[in-house]
C-alpha positions as CSV (number, residue, x, y, z in Angstrom):
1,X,24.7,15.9,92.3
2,X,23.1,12.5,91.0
3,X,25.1,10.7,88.7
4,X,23.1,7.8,87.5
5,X,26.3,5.8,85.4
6,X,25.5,2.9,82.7
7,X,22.8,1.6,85.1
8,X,21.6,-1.5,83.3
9,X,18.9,-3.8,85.0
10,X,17.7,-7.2,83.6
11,X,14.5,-9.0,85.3
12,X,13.1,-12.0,83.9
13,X,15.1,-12.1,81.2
14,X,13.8,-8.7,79.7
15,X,16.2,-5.7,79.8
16,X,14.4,-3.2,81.5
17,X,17.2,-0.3,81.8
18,X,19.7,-0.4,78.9
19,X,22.8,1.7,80.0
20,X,20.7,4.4,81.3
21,X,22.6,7.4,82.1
22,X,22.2,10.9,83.1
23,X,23.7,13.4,85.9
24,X,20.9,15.8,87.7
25,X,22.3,19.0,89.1
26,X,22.3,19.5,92.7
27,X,19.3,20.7,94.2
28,X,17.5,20.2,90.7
29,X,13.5,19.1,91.1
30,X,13.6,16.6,88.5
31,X,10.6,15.0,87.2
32,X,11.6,11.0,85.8
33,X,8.3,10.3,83.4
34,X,8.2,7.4,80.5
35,X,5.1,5.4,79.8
36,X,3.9,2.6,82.2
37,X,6.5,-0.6,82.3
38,X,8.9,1.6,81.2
39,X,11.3,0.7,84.0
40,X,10.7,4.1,86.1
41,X,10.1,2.1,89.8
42,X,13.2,0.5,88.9
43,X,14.9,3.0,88.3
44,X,14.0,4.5,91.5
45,X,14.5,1.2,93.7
46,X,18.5,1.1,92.2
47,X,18.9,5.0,93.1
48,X,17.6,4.1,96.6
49,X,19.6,1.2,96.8
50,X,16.9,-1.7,97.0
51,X,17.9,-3.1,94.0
52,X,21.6,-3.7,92.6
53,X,21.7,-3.5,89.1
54,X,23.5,-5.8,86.5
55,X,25.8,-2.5,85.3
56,X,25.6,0.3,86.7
57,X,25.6,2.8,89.6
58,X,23.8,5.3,90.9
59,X,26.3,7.9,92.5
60,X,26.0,10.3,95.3
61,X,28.6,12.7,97.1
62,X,29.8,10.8,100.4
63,X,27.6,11.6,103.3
64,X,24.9,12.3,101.4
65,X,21.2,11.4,103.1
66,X,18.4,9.5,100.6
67,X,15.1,9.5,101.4
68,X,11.9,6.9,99.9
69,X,8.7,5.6,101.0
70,X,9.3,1.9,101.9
71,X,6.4,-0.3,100.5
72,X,4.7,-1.1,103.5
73,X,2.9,1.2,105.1
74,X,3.4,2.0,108.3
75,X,1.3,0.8,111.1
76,X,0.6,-0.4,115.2
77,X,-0.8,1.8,118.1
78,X,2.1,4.8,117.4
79,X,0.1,8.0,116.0
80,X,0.6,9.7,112.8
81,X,2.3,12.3,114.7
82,X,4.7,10.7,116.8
83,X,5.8,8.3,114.1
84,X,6.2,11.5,111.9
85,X,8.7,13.0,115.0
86,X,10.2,10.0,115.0
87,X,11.1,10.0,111.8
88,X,14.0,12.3,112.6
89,X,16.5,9.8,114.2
90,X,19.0,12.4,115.2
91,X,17.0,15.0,117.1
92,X,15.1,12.0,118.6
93,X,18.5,10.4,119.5
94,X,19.7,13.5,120.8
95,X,16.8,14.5,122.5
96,X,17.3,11.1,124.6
97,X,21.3,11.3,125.0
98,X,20.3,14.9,126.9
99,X,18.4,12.7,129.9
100,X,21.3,11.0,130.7
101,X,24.4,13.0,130.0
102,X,26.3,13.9,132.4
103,X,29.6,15.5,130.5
104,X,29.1,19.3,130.8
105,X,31.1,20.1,127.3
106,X,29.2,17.0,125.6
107,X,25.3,18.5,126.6
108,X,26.2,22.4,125.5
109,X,27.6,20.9,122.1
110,X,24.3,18.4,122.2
111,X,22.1,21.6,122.3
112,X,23.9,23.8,120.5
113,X,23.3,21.0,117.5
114,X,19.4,20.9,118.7
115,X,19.2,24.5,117.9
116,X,21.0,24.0,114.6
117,X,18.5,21.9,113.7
118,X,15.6,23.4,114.7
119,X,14.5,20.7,116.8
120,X,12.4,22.7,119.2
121,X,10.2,23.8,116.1
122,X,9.6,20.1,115.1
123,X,6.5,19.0,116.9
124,X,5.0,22.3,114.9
125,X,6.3,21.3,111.7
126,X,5.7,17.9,112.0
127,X,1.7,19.1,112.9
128,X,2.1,21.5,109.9
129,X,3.2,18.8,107.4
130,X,0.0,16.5,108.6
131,X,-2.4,18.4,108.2
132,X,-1.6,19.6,104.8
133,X,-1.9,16.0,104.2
134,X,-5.2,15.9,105.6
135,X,-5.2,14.8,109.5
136,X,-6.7,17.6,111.8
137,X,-5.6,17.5,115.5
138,X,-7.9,14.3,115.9
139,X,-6.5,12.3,113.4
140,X,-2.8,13.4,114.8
141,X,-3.4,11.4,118.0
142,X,-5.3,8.1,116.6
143,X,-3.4,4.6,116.3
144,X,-2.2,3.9,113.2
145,X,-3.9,0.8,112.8
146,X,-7.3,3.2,112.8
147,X,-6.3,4.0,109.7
148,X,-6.9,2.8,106.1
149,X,-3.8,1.9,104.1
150,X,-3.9,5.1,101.8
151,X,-4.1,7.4,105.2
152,X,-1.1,5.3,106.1
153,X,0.6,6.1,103.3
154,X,-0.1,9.8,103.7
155,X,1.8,9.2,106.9
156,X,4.7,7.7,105.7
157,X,4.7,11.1,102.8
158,X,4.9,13.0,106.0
159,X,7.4,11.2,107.7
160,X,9.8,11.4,104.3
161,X,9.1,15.0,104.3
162,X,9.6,15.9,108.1
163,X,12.9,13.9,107.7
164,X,14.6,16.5,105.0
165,X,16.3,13.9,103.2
166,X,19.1,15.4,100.5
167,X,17.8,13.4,97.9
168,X,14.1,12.9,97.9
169,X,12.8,10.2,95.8
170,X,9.0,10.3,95.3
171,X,7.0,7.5,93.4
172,X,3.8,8.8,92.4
173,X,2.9,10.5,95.5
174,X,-0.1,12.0,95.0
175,X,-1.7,8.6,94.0
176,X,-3.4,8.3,97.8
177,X,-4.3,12.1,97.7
178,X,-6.8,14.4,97.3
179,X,-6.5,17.5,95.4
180,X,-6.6,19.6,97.9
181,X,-3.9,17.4,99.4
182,X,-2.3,17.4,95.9
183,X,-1.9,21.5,96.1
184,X,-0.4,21.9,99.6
185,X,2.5,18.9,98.6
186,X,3.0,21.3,95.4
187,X,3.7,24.0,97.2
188,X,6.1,22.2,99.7
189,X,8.2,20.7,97.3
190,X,8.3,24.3,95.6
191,X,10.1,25.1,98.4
192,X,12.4,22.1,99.0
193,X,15.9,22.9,99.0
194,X,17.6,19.8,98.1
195,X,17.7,17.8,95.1
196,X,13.9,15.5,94.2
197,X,13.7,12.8,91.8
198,X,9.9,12.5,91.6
199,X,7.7,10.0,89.1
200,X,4.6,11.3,88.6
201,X,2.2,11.3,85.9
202,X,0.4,14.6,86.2
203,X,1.2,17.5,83.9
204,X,-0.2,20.3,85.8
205,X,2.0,18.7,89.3
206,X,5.2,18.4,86.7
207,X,4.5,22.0,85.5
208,X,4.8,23.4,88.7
209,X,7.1,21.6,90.9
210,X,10.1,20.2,88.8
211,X,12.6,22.4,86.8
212,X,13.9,19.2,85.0
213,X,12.3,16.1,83.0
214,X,14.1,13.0,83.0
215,X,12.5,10.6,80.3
216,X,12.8,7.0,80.0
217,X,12.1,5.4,76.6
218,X,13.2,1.7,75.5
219,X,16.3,1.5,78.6
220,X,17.5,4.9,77.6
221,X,17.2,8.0,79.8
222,X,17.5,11.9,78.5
223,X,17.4,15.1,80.4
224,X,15.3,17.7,79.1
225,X,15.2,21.5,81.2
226,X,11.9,22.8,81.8
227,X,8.3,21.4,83.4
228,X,6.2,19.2,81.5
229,X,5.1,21.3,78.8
230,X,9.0,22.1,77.8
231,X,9.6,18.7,77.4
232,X,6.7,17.9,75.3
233,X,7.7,20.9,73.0
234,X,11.2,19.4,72.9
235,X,10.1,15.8,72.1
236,X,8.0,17.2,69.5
237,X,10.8,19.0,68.1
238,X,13.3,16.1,68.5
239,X,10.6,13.5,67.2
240,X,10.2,15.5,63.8
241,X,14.3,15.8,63.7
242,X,14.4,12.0,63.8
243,X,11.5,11.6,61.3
244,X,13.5,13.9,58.8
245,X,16.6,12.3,59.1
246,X,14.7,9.1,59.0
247,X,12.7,10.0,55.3
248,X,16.0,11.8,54.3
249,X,17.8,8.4,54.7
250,X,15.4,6.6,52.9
251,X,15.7,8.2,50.2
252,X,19.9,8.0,50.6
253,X,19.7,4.5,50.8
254,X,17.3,4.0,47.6
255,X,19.6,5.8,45.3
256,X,22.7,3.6,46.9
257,X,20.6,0.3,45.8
258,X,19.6,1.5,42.6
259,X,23.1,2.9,41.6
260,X,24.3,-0.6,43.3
261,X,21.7,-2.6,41.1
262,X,22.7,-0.7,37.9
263,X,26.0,-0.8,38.0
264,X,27.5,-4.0,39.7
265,X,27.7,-5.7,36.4
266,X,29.8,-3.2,34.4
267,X,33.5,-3.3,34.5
268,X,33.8,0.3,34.5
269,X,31.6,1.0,37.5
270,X,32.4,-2.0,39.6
271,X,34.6,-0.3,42.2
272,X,31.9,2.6,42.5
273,X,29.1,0.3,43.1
274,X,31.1,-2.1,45.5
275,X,32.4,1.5,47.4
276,X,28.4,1.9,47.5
277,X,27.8,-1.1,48.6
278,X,30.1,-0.3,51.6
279,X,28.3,3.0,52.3
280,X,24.7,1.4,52.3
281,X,26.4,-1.2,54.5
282,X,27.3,1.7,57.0
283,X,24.2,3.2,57.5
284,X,22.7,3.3,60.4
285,X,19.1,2.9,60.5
286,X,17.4,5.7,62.4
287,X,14.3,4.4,64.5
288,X,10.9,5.0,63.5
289,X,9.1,7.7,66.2
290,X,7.9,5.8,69.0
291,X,4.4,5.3,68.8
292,X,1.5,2.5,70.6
293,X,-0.8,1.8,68.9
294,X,-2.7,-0.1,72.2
295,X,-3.0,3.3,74.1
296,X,-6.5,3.6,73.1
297,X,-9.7,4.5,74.7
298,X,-13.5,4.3,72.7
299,X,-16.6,4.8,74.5
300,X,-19.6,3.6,73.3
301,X,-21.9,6.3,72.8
302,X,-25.2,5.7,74.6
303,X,-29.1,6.5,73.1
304,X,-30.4,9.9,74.0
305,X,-32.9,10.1,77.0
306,X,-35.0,13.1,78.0
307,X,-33.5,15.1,80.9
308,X,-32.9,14.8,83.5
309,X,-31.0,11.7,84.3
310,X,-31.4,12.1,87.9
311,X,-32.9,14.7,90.3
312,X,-31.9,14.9,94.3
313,X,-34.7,16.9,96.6
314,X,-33.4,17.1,100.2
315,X,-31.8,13.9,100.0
316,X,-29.7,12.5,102.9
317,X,-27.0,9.6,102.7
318,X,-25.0,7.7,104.3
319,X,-24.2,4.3,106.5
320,X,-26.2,2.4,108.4
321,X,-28.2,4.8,110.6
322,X,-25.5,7.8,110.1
323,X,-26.0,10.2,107.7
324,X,-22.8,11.6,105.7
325,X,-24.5,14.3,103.7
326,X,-27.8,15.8,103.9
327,X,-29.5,18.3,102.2
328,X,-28.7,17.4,98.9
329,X,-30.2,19.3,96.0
330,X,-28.8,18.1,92.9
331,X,-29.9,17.6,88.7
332,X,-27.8,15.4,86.3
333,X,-28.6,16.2,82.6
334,X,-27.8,13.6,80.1
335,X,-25.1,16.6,78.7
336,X,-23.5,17.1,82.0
337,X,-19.7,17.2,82.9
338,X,-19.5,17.1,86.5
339,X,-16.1,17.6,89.1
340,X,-16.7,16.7,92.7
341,X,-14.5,18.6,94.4
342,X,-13.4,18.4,98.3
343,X,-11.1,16.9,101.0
344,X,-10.8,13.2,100.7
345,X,-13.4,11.8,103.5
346,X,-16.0,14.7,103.0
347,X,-18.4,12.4,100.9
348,X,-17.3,12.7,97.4
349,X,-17.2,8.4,97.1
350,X,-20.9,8.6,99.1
351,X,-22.2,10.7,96.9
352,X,-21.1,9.5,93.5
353,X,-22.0,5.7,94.8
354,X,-25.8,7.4,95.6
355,X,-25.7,8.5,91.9
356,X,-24.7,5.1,90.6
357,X,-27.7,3.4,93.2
358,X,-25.3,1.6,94.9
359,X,-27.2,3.8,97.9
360,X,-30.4,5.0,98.8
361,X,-31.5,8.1,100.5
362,X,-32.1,7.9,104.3
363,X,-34.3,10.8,103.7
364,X,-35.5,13.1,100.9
365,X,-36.1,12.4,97.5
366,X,-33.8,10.8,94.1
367,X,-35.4,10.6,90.9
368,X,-33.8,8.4,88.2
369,X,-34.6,7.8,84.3
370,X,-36.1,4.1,84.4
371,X,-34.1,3.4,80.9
372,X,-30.7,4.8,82.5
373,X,-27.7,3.4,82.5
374,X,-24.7,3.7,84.6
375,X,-20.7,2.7,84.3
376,X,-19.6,3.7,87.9
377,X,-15.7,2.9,87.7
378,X,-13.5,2.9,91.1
379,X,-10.2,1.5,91.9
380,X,-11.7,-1.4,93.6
381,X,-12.7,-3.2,90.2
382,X,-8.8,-2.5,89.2
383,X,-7.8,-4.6,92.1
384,X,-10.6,-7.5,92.2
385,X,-9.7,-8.3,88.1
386,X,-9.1,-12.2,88.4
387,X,-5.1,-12.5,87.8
388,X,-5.1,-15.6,86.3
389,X,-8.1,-14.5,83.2
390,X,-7.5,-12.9,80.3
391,X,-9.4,-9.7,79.0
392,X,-11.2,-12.0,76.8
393,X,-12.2,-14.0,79.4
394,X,-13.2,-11.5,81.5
395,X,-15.3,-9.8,78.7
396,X,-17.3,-12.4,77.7
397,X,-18.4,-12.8,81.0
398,X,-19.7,-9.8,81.4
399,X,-21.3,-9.3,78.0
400,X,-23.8,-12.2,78.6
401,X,-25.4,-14.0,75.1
402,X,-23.3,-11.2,72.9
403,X,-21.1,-12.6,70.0
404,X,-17.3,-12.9,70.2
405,X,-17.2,-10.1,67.6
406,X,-18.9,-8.1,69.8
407,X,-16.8,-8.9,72.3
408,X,-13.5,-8.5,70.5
409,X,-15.2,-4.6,69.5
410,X,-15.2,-3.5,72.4
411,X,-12.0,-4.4,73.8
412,X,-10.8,-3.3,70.9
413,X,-12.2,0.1,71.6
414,X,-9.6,-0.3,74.5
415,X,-6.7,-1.4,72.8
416,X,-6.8,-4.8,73.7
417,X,-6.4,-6.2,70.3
418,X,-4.5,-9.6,68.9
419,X,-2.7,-11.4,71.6
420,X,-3.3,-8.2,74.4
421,X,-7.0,-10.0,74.6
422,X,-5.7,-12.9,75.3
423,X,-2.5,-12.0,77.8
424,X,-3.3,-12.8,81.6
425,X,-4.7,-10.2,83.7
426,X,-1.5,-10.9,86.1
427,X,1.4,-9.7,83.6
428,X,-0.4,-6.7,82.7
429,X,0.3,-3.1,84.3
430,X,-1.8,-1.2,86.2
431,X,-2.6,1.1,83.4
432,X,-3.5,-1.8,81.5
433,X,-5.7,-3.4,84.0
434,X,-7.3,0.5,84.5
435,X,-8.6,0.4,80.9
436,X,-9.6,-3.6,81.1
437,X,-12.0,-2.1,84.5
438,X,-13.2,0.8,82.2
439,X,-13.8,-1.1,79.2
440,X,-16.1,-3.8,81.5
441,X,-18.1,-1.1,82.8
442,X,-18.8,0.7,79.6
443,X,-19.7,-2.7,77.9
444,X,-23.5,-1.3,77.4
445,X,-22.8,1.7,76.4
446,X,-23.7,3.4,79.7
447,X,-25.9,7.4,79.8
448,X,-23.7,8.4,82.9
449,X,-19.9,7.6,83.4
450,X,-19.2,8.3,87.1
451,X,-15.2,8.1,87.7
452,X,-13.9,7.7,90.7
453,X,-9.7,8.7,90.4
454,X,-9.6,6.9,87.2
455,X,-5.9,8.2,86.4
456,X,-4.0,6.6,89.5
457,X,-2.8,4.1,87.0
458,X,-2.1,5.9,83.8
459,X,0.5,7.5,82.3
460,X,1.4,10.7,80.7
461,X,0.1,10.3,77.6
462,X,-3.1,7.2,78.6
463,X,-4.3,10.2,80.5
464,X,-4.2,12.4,77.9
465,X,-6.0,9.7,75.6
466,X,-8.6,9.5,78.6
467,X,-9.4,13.2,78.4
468,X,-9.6,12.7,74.8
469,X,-12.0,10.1,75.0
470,X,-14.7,11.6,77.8
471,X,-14.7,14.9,75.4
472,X,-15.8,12.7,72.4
473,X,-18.3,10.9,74.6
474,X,-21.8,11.7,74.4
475,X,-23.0,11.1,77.9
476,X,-23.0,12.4,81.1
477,X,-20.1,12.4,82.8
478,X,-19.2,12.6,86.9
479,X,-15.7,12.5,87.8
480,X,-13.3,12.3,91.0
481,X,-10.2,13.4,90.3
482,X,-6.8,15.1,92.0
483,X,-5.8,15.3,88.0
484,X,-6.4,18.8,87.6
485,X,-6.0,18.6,84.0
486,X,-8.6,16.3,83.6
487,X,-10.9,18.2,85.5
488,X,-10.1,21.5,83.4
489,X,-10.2,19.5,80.1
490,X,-13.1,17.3,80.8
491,X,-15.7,19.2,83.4
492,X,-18.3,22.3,82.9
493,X,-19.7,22.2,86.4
494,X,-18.1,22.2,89.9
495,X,-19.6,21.2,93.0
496,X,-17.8,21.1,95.9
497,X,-18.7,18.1,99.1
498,X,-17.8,19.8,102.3
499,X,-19.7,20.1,105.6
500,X,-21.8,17.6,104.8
501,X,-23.2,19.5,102.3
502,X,-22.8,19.1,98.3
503,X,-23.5,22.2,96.4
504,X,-22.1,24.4,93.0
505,X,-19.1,25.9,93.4
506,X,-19.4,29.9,92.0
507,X,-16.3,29.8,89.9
508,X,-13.4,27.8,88.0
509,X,-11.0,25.5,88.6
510,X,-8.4,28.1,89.2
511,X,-10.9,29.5,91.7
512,X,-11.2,26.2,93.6
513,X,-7.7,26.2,93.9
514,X,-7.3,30.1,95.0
515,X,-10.0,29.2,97.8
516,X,-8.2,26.5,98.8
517,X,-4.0,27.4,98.8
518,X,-5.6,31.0,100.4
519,X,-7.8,29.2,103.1
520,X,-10.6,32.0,102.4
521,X,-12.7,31.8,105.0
522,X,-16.1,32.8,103.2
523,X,-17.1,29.9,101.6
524,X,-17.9,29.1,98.0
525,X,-20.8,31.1,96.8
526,X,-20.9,34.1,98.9
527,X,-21.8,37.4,98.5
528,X,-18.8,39.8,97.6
529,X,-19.2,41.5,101.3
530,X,-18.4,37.8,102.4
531,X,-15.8,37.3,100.1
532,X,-14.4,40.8,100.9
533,X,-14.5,40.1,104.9
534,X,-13.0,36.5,104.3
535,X,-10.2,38.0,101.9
536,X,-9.1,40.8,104.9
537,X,-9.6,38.0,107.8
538,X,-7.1,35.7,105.8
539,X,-4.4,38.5,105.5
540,X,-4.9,39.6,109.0
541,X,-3.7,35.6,110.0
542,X,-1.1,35.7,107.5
543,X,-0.1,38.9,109.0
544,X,-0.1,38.0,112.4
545,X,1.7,34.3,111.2
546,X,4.6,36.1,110.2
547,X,5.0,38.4,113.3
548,X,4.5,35.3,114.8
549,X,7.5,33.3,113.0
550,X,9.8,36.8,113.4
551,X,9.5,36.6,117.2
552,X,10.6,33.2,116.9
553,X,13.7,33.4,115.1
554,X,14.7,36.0,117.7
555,X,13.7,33.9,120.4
556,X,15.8,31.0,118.9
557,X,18.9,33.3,118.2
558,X,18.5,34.6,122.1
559,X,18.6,31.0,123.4
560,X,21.6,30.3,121.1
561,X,23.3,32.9,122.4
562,X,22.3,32.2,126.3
563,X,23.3,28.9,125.9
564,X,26.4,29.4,124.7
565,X,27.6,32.0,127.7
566,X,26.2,29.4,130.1
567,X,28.0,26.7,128.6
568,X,31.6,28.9,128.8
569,X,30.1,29.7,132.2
570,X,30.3,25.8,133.0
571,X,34.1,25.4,131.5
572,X,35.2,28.6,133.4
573,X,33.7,26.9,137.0
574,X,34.8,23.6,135.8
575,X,38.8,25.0,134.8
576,X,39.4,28.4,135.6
577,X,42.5,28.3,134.1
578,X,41.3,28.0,130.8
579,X,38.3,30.2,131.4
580,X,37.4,32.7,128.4
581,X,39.1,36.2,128.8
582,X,35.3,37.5,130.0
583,X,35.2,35.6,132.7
584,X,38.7,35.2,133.4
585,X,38.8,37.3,136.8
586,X,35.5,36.6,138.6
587,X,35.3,34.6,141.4
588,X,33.9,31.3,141.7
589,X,30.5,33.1,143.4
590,X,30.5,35.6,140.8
591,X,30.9,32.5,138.3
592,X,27.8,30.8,140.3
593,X,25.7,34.0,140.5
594,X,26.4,34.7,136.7
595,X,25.4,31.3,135.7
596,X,21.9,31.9,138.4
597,X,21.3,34.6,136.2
598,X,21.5,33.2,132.6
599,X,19.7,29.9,133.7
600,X,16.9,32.5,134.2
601,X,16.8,34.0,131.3
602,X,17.4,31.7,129.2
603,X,13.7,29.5,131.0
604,X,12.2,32.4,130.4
605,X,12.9,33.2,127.2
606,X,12.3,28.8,126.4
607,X,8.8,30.2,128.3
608,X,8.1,32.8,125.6
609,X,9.5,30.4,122.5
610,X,6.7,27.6,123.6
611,X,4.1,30.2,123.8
612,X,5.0,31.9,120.6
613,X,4.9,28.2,118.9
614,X,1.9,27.0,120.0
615,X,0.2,30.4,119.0
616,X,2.0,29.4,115.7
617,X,0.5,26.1,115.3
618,X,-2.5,27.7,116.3
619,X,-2.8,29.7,113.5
């Protein structure tokens, strides 16, 4: 269990956690959500012990091991894989105490714990973890510093995850993942068996991996059972409680002052209006229901143009002299809602920057409305906001020769209203800096939005506004997303980058993801004999996956066992006097022979158990 106790944390003389307390159930999947600046990092740095609080503890049972990503990514010529081995101190520890030990007793208890922790599956598991995170055997074996810093991040996911922590603290994982990445760390966590305090800000992710919801809300914490949509019912439910009691008190307290007003005066009624006037005095006034009135997003609405807005023929694109897709045959209507789907480093970013004519075709043909406009936002513009301006600063920049009422509209249209137009870039969140980027590149009122993971920085309930927003937009709209509630809510048309290759994906989202947690091998848009053959050929692997693992376990459980009679084989040589009952009345050759014939087994049998992983890994 997680006992958080009083935790109270003060930073630059703001309260950030009030007293927060709540205990989370062992082995609960607990999903800690509140609305950015709420104090949720915190909160998270204090449970992992990187920050001491002012009151307060977080409490674990003794012994207990806590996992969290550190900061900094990791990095140096180490590959992913070896640094994600490494990442399990004691089977690497005791994998290097076996090299040199030469206490009989000491290596059979040394392997005996090997085997309890399935170290001589690691390498697979480790290989397993990574690429459901993305990195195919190549990628496995590259230095680190080859990397970017969100692949190195992904690394460091995998090395938290290959390490089996007992408490698992994850801050917004997914934020360096694709969606595809998105749905395999689902699935794991589905099947963690210790206790995960994750902050995340997707409701579909929330939905399916946590069974509680820890909110945060002005310092305070409360635990609510259920996914995401339990706890949205239950706030509603609670919220409309409080506004009840709230109205109901109103009213309480007007009839106390009247009464008060009206009778202070008499003689007669003195003592009842001064008893009153200790009852109004007692009241506690119940909070208003929590509501911001900056979490607001407007687009402009553009003009109408004829369709299409753009047209690909054969069109190739890429880098220098290397092409990253080809073959692209594509039409963007000025009505269209469009998900790029596919692995991150397939050519989603290439081909939504060809769309936005930050790129030109190496070959083929693009055809684009002259009087077109685009807002193509990325996470880039989130980071290269100058710190030290103010949205107001910033907007009259960009909007060249228009008035400061115009100005002041349509940062308004963003909630950045009264003093948040004038509040340096540098004290804002990132959510807040997110709508700043997406209110500069919709200053023209743009035909085609092109978003490229708009929602890394966003809350809850800014996404929702988001989706909210695109729906009453009247543009096009081309989005990048692992939010798969965004996608479902905001886009008509799938196509799916793979191959190097961009092309409609025949079906829904919920097919997308089928294809993808399945690994069909008939790809999207083939015939039903295709699909059919595809469907059979992936239960044939997953059949001969799990004859595979079977023969495993027993190969394990034989080595267990061989390794133990060798190891009393060992003691009975070493002191026959206190030799097990079994071996009690052989001879030292017998001993020696006995042992000759075990050691052979048990290589053998290590013979099958590499062969059977490797076929395993594979697979």
């Amino acid at each position: 269990m997680l006992n958080l106790n009083g935790i109270t944390v003060r930073l630059g003389g703001r309260t950030i956690l009030d007293g927060a307390s709540a205990s989370l159930p062992p082995g609960s999947r607990v999903g800690l959500i509140g609305r950015n600046g709420a104090g949720k990092s915190t909160l998270v740095r204090v449970v992992a012990g990187m920050l001491d609080p002012d009151d307060g503890a977080a409490e674990m049972p003794r012994g207990s091991r806590l996992g969290y990503i550190a900061q900094e990514a990791p990095s140096g010529e180490a590959t992913p894989f070896d640094t994600v081995l490494a990442a399990d101190t004691e089977r690497a520890a005791l994998l290097l105490e076996t090299e040199t030990c030469e206490d009989m007793d000491r290596l059979g208890d040394i392997h005996e714990r090997l085997l309890a922790i399935d170290a001589w599956a690691a390498p697979a598991r480790a290989a397993r973890i990574l690429v459901g995170l993305g990195f195919d055997d190549d990628m496995q074996q590259r230095p680190l510093d080859s990397f970017s810093g969100g692949w190195k991040m992904r690394v460091a996911l995998a090395a938290l995850l290959f390490s089996q922590p007992d408490v698992l603290l994850l801050d917004e994982p997914s934020n360096h993942l694709d969606l595809e990445a998105v749905l395999w760390l689902e699935d794991f966590l589905k099947g963690y068996r210790a206790t995960i305090l994750l902050v995340s800000h997707e409701r579909d992710f929330l939905n399916n991996v946590v069974d509680h919801i820890l909110h945060l809300q002005a310092g305070k914490l409360t635990l609510y059972p259920g996914g995401y949509d339990a706890f949205e019912r239950q706030r509603a439910e609670r919220l409309a409680q409080q506004e009840a009691a709230r109205a109901n008190q109103a009213v309480q307290r007007e009839k106390l002052q009247a009464y008060i007003a009206k009778n202070s005066a008499r003689a007669s009624t003195a003592k009842q209006a001064q008893s009153r006037q200790k009852m109004l005095a007692k009241l506690q006034p119940i909070a208003e229901a929590y509501n911001d009135p900056t979490l607001s997003f407007g687009f402009p609405n553009p003009t109408e143009l004829r369709p299409p807005l753009i047209t690909l023929d054969m069109a190739t694109v890429g880098y220098g002299e290397t092409p990253i897709l080809k073959r692209l045959n594509l039409r963007v209507d000025p009505d269209d809602r469009i998900a790029l789907l596919g692995r991150n480093g397939n050519g989603k970013t290439t081909l939504a920057r060809l769309l936005a004519a930050q790129l030109t075709p190496m070959a083929g043909e693009m055809a684009a409305s002259g009087k077109m406009k685009v807002g193509y936002f990325t996470q880039y513009q989130v980071e290269e906001l100058d710190s030290s301006d103010t949205p107001l600063e910033h907007m009259t920049r960009t909007m060249k020769g228009a008035t400061p009422a115009a100005v002041r509209a349509q940062l308004g249209r963003f909630g950045f209203s009264g003093d948040k137009a004038t509040t340096m870039v540098g004290k804002m969140s990132g959510g807040e800096k997110a709508r700043l980027a997406l209110a500069l590149i919709t200053r023209d009122a743009p035909h085609l939005l092109i978003l490229d993971e708009p929602t890394n920085h966003l809350d809850v309930d800014a996404r929702e506004a988001l989706v909210q927003a695109l729906n009453d937009y009247t543009g096009a709209v081309v989005v990048v997303s692992h939010d798969r509630h965004m996608l479902e809510m905001t886009a008509d048309r799938l196509v799916l980058v793979d191959g190097g290759q961009a092309g409609e994906f025949d079906g829904s989202l919920d097919d997308y993801i089928g294809f993808v947690l399945k690994g069909d091998s008939a790809a999207p848009g083939a015939s039903k004999a295709e699909r059919k053959a595809g469907k059979k050929a992936a239960a044939d692997a997953r059949d001969r996956e799990a004859a595979l693992r079977k023969t495993i376990r027993e190969l394990e459980a034989d080595t267990a066992r061989l390794t133990t009679e060798r190891n009393a084989l060992d003691r009975a040589m070493a002191d026959p006097a206190g030799a097990e009952p079994r071996f009690s009345r052989l001879s030292m050759s017998d001993l020696s022979k006995r042992r000759a014939e075990v050691q052979t087994k048990l290589d053998a049998v290590e013979v099958k158990w590499l062969e059977a992983s490797e076929a395993l890994e594979t697979a």
